[in-house]
C-alpha positions as a printed NumPy array, in Angstrom:
array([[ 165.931,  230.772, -127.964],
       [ 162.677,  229.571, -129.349],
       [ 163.508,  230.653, -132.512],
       [ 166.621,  228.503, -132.169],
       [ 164.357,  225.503, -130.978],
       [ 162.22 ,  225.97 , -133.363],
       [ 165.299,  225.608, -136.325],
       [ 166.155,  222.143, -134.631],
       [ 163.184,  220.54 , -135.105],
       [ 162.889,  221.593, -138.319],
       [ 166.458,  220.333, -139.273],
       [ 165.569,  217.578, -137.74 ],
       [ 162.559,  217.156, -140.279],
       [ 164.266,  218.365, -143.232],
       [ 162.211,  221.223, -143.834],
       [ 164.094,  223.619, -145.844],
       [ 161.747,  226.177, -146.076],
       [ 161.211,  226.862, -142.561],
       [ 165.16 ,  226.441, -141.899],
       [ 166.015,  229.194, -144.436],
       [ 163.051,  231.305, -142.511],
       [ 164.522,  230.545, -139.169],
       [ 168.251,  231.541, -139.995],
       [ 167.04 ,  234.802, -141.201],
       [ 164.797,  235.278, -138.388],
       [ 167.77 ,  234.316, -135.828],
       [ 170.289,  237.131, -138.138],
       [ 167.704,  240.008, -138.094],
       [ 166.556,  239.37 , -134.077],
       [ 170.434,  240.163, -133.737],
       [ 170.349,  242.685, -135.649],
       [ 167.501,  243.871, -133.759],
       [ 168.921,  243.605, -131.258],
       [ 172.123,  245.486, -131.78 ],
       [ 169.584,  247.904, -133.423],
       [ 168.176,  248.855, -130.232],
       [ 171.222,  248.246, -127.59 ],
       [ 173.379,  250.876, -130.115],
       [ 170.235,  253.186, -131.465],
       [ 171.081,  252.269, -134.877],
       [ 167.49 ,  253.577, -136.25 ],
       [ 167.78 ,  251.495, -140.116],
       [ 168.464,  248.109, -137.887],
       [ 165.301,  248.913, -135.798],
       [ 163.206,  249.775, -138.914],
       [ 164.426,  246.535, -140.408],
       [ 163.898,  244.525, -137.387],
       [ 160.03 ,  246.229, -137.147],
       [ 159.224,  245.316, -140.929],
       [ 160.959,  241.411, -140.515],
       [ 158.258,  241.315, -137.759],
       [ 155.51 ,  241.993, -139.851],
       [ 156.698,  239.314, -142.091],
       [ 157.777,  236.623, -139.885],
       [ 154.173,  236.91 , -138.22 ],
       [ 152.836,  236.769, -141.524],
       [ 154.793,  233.366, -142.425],
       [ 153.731,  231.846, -138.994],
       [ 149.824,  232.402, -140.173],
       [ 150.959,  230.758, -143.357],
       [ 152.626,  227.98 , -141.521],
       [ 149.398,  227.583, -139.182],
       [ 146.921,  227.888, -142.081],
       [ 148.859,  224.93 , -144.159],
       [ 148.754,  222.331, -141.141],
       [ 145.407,  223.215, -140.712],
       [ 144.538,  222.983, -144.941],
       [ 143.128,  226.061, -144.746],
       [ 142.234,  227.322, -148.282],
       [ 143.278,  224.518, -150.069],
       [ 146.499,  224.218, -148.342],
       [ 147.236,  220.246, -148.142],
       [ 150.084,  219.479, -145.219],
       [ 150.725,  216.511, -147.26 ],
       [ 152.785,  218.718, -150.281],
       [ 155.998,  218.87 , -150.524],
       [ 156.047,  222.629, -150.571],
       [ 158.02 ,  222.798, -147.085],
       [ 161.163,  220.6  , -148.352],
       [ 160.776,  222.778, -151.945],
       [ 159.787,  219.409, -153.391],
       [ 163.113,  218.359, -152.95 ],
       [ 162.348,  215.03 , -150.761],
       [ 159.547,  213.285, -149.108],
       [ 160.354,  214.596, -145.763],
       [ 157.66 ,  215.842, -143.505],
       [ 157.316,  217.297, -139.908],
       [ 159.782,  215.78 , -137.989],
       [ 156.785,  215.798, -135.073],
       [ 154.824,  213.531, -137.369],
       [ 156.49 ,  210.265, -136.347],
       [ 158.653,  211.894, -132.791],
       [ 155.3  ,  213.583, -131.469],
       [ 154.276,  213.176, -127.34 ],
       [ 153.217,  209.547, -126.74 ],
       [ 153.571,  208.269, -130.908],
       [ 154.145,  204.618, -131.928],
       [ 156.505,  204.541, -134.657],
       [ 156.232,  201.114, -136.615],
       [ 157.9  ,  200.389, -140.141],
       [ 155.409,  198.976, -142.671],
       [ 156.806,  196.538, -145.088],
       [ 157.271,  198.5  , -147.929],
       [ 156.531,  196.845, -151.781],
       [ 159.253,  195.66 , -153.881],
       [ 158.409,  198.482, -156.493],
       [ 158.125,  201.276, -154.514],
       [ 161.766,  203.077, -152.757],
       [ 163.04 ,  202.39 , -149.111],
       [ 163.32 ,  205.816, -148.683],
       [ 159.945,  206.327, -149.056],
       [ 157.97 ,  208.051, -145.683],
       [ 154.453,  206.353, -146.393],
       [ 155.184,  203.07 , -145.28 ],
       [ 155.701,  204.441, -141.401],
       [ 152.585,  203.63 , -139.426],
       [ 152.148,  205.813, -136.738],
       [ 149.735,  205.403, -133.814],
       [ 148.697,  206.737, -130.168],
       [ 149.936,  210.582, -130.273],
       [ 148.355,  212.574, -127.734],
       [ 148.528,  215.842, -130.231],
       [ 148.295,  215.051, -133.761],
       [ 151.277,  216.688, -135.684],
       [ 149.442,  219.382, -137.04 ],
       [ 148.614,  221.004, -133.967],
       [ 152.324,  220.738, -132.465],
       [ 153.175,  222.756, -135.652],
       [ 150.501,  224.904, -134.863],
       [ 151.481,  225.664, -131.613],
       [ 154.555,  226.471, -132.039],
       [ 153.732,  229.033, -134.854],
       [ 151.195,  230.288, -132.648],
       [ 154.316,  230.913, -129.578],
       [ 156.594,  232.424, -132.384],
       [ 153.039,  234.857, -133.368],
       [ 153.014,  235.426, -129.64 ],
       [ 156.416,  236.184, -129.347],
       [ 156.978,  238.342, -132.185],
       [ 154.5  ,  240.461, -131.047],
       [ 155.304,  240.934, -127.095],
       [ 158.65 ,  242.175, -128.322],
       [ 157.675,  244.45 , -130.848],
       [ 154.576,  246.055, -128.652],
       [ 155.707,  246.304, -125.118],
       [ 152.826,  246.868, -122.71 ]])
């Protein structure tokens, strides 16, 4: 389910990258799942090593909002510099102002940097954060049972 939640939000932000990481994460959890339910041991081993790496993507996704070595959330690199679309919590965040800017005759209406927004009680950033941090968390409670 919070994988699915997760996948919204990003839809909703036109972030491809994390949308194609999501759908695979959603198919192998079932798998996973169907793994364990019908002791299929190749689905488990699967499931174990698409752990690994979706934990490792989350730490990727949590250094770039937080420009960790060199990392700039301001790239393109989650859209695969296909449009200018960012986090869709950017402008939708808890308590944010959204408020068109007039834009310059030169420059396109499409164009995301002429959106002001003000008064977020968590930046952007940290939402993203979060919620890579809960997918980390998650990821591992399921794999490492206490």
């Amino acid at each position: 389910l919070a994988a699915l939640e997760r996948q919204i939000f990003d839809f909703l932000g036109y972030q491809w990258a994390p949308i194609l990481g999501n759908f695979l994460h959603i198919i192998i959890v079932i798998l996973g799942l169907f793994g364990t339910i019908q002791y299929r041991p190749k689905y488990i081993v699967v499931y174990s090593v698409w752990t690994a790496l979706w934990v490792a993507w989350n730490v990727f996704i949590i250094c770039f909002y937080l420009e960790v070595g060199g990392l700039s959330k301001d790239t393109d690199f989650m859209t695969f510099n296909i449009s200018m679309h960012r986090s869709w919590w950017r402008e939708h965040g808890p308590g944010c102002v959204r408020r068109e800017v007039p834009a310059p005759a030169t420059r396109s209406l499409d164009d995301h940097s002429y959106i002001s927004v003000t008064g977020c009680i968590v930046e952007f950033q940290y939402l993203e954060v979060i919620h890579s941090s809960f997918q980390i968390l998650l990821a591992v409670s399921m794999t490492c049972p206490l």
